[in-house]
C-alpha positions in Angstrom: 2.2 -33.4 -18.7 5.0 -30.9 -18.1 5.6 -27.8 -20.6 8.6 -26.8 -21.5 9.2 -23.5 -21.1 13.4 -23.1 -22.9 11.8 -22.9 -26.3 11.2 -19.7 -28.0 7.7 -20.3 -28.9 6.4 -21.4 -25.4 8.4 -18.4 -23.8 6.3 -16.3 -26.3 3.3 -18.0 -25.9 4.0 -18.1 -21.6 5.3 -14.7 -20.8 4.5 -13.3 -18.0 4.1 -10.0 -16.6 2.0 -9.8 -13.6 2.0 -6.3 -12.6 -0.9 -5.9 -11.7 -1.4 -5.1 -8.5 1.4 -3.2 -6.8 0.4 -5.5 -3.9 -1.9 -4.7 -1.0 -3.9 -6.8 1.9 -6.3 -4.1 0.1 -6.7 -2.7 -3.3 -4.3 0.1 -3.0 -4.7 3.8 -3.1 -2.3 5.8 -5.1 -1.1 9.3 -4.9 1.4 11.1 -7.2 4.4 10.2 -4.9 3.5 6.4 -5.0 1.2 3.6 -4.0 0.5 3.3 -0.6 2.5 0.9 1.6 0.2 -1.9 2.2 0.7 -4.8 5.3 4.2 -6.5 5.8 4.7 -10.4 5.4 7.3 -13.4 4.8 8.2 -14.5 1.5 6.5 -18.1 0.5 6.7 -19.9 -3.4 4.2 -22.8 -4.7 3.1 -24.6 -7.5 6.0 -24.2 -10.1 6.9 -27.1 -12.7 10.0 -28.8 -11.6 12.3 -27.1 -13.6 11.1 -23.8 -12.6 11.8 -24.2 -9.4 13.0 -21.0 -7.8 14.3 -22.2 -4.2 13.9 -21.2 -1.1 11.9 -17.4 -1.2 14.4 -14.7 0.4 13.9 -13.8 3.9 13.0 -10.9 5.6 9.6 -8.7 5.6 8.4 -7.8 2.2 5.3 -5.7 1.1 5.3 -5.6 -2.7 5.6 -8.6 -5.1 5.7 -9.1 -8.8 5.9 -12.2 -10.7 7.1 -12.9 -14.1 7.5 -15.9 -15.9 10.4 -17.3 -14.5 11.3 -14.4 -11.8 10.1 -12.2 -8.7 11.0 -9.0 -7.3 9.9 -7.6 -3.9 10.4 -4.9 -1.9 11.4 -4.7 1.6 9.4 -3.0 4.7 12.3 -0.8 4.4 12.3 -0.2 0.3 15.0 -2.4 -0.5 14.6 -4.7 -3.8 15.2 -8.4 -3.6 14.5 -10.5 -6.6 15.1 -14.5 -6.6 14.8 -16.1 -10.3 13.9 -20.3 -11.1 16.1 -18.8 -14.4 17.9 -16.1 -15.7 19.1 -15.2 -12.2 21.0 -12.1 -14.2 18.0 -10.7 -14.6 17.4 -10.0 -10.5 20.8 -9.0 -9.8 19.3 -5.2 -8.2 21.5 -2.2 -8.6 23.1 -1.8 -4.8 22.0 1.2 -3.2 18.4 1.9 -4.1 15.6 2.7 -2.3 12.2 1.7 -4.2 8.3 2.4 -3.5 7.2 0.4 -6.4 8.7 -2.3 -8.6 7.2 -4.3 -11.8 9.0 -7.6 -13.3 8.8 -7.7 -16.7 10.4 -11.2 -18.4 13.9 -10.7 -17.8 14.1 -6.8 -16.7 12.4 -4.5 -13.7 11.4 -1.3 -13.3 11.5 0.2 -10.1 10.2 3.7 -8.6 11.7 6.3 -6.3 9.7 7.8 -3.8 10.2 11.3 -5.7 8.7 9.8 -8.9 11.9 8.9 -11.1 12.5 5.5 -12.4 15.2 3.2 -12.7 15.3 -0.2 -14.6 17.6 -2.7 -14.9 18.1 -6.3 -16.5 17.8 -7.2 -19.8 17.8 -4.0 -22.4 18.0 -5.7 -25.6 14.6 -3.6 -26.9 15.7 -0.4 -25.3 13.0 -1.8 -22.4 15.4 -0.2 -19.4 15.7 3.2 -21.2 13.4 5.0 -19.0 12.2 8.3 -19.8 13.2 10.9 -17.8 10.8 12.7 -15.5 7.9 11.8 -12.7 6.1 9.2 -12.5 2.7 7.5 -10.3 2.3 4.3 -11.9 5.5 1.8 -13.2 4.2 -1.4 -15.7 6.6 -3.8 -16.7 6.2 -6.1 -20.1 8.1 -9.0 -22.4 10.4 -6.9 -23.9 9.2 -3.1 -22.7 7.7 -0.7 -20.1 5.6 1.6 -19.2 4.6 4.8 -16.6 1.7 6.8 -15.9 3.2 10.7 -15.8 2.3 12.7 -12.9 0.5 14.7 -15.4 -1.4 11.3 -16.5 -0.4 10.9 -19.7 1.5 7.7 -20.7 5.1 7.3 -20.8 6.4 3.8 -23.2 9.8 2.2 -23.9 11.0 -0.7 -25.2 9.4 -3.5 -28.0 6.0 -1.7 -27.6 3.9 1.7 -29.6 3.2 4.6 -27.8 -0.7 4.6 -26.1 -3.4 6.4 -27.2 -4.1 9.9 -26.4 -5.6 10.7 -22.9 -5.4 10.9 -19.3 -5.3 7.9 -17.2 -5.0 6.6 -14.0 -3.4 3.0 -14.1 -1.3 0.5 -16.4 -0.2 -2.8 -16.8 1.8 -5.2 -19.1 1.6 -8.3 -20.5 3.1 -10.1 -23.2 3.4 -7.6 -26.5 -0.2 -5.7 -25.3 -1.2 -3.1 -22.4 -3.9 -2.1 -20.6 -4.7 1.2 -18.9 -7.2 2.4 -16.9 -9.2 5.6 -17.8 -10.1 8.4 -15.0 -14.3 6.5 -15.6 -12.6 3.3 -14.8 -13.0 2.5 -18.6 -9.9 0.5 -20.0 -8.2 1.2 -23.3 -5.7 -1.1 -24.2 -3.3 -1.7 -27.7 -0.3 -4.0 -28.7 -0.5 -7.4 -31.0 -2.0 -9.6 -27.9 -5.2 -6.5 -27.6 -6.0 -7.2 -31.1 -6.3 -11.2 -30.0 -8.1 -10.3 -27.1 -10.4 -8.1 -28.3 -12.2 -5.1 -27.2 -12.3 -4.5 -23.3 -15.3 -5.1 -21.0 -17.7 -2.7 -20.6 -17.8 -0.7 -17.5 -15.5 0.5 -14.9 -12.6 -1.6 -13.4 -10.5 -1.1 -10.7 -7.4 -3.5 -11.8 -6.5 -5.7 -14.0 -4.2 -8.7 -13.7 -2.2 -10.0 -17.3 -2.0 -13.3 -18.4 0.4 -15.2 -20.1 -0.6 -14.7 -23.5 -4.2 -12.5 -24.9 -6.1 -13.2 -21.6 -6.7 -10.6 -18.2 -8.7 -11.0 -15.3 -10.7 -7.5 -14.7 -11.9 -6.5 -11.0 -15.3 -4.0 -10.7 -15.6 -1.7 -8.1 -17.6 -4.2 -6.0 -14.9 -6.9 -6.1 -15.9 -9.2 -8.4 -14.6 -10.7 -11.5 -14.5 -10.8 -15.2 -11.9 -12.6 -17.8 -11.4 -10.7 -20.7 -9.5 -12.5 -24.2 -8.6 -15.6 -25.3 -9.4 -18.7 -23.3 -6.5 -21.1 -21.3 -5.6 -23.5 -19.0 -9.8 -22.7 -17.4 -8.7 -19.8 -15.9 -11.9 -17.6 -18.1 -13.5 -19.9 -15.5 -13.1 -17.0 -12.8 -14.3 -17.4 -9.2 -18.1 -15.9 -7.5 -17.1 -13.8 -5.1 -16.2 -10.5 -3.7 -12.0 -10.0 -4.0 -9.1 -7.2 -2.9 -6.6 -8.2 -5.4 -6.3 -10.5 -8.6 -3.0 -11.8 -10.4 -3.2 -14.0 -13.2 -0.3 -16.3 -15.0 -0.8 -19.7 -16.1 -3.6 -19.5 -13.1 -5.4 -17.0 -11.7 -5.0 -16.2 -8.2 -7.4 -13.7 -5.9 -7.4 -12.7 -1.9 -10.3 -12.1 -0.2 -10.3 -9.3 2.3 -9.7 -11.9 5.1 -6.2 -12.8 3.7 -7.3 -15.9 1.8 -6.2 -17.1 -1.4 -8.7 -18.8 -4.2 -6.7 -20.3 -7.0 -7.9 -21.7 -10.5 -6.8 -22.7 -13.6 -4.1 -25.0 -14.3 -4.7 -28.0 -12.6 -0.8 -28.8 -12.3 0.0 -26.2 -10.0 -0.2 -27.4 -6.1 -2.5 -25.2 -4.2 -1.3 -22.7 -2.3 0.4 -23.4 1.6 -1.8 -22.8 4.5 -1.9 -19.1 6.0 -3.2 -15.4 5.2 -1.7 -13.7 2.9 -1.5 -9.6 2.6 -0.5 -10.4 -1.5 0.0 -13.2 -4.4 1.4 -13.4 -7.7 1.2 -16.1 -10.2 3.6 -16.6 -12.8 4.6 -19.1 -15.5 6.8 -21.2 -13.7 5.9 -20.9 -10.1 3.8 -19.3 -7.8 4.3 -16.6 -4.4 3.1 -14.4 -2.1 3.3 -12.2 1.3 2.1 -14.6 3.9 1.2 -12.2 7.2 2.9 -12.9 10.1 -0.3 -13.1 12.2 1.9 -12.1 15.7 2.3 -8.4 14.1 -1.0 -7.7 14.5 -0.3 -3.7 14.5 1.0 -4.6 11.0 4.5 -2.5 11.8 7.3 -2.4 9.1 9.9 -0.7 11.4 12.3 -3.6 13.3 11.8 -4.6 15.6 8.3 -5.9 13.6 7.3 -7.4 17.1 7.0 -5.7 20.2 4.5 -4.8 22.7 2.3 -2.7 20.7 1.9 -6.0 19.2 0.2 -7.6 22.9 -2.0 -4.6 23.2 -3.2 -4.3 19.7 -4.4 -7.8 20.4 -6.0 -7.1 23.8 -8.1 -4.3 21.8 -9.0 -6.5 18.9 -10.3 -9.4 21.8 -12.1 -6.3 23.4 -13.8 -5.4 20.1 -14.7 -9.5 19.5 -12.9 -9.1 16.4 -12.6 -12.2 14.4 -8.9 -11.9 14.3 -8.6 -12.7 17.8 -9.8 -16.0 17.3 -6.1 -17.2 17.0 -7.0 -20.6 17.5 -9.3 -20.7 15.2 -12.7 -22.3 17.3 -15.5 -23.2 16.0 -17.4 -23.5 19.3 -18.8 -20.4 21.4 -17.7 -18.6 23.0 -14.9 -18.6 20.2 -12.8 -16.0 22.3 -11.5 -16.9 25.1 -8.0 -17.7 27.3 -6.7 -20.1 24.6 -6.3 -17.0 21.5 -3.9 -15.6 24.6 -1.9 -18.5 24.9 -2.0 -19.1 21.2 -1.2 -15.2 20.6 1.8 -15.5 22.7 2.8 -18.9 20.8 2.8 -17.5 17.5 4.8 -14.3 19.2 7.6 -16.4 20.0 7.6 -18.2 16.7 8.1 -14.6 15.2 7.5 -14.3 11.8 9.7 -16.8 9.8 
């Protein structure tokens, strides 16, 4: 059965603001100018209810991606915003001219960082949510109907439909619909807002993200990788995956990459799984699904154009020397698995390109 997501009290109930991640092919490290640029990939979409159906995905290389309930925004190799929308398309339209290190889709506004910490935000300001706080910032969160940013200093910066945090330092943040969480300097999490009541008290023990649901659920990730839901059960996605992950996203499913690029999805059963490929990130939503598939031909990983060249040909020659697995382009089973056939298919998926 298809939901409808027009009416007020499933866009309350669905909401979306999947943060969570500032996306990396590995859990990212931050510094006070920004999170650190992680691998470069094409745009690709999945799994959205017919009438969120967002299109085509822009093209170009991306490196950051964050989806909301009925919108993306992502950010260029070259720091360039590009949103695409299944609705509301006012809320992607990016102010021309801006150069970005970070960005955060909240329901129908973003928030963006500058590489020297200040914020912009545009899109819909009917709670004061694109007021932003003048100042430097690490850490950008975006949520229904408000924002947040961790200070330079640590402390906790909100705007918008949501209280200010409690007192302390901390070292991450994300949004979800009307609650947020926040990451202490321990990797203890403290969160508050109406939906942290429903959820209840966090996990014990020290996290290294967390990805938002739709409503009073999050998906935790320890130190070693693995897993915990946290809040109100939905569509099965408490039902998280055994395993060791690099990244987590949760919407109406839950979506995690392994450090080899692939993607285990669960939850709603109505979602299509996601296309074939590795991905350097992914980000579930309400209405439909996405990600940054890698363009397995960069294999130096370059953002700079042109992305392929012939650092490209000798990065694979050294991974082949090495026996590294990723030289195993065409994917045998059968030993020896390297061998002439991962240069011809190298130099296949070279002139392919990346699209």
């Amino acid at each position: 059965m298809k939901r409808d997501f027009s009416s007020s009290e499933t866009q309350s109930r669905y909401t979306a603001d999947l943060v969570p991640i500032r996306v990396s092919a590995f859990i990212a490290v931050y510094v006070a100018a920004g999170p650190a640029l992680a691998q470069v990939g094409t745009l690709v979409t999945w799994g959205g209810y017919t009438p969120g159906d967002p299109g085509p995905a822009p093209f170009g290389q991306f490196h950051r991606i964050s989806v909301s309930e009925a919108h993306a925004m992502c950010l260029r190799s070259d720091g360039v915003a590009v949103g695409w929308a299944a609705h509301f398309p006012s809320c992607i339209q990016v102010p021309p001219g801006e150069i970005f290190i970070d960005v955060a889709a909240g329901y129908c506004h973003n928030v963006g960082l500058r590489s020297d910490g200040t914020i912009r935000c545009w899109g819909d300001n009917s709670s004061g949510q694109c007021n932003s706080p003048p100042g430097t910032f690490a850490k950008i969160a975006a949520g229904y109907h408000a924002s947040a940013a961790i200070k330079t200093d640590g402390t906790i910066a909100t705007w918008g439909g949501i209280e200010a945090p409690p007192p302390g330092v901390y070292t991450d943040v994300w949004m979800g619909n009307g609650w947020v969480v926040a990451r202490r300097p321990d990797g203890t999490l403290a969160s508050w807002g109406y939906h942290a009541a429903l959820a209840g008290p966090p996990p014990a023990g020290s996290f290294k993200t967390v990805a938002m649901g739709l409503s009073c659920w999050a998906i935790c990730m320890r130190p070693d990788g693995t897993l915990v839901h946290w809040g109100c059960p939905g569509f099965n996605i408490e039902q998280v995956p055994v395993g060791q992950f690099i990244q987590v996203s949760a919407g109406v499913v839950g979506l995690a990459l392994r450090s080899d690029g692939a993607v285990v999805q669960w939850g709603d059963s109505e979602f299509t799984p996601p296309p074939p490929g590795l991905f350097a990130a992914v980000g579930s939503g309400g209405l439909f699904l996405a990600g940054i598939r890698l363009c397995y031909a960069n294999c130096d990983q370059s953002g700079a154009a042109p992305t392929l060249n012939a650092n490209d040909f000798q990065c694979f020659v050294n991974k082949f020397a090495a026996g590294d697995s990723y030289a195993n382009c065409d994917g045998s089973t059968a030993g020896p698995q390297l061998t002439a056939n991962d240069f011809q298919c190298f130099l296949n998926r070279f002139v392919v390109g990346c699209s």
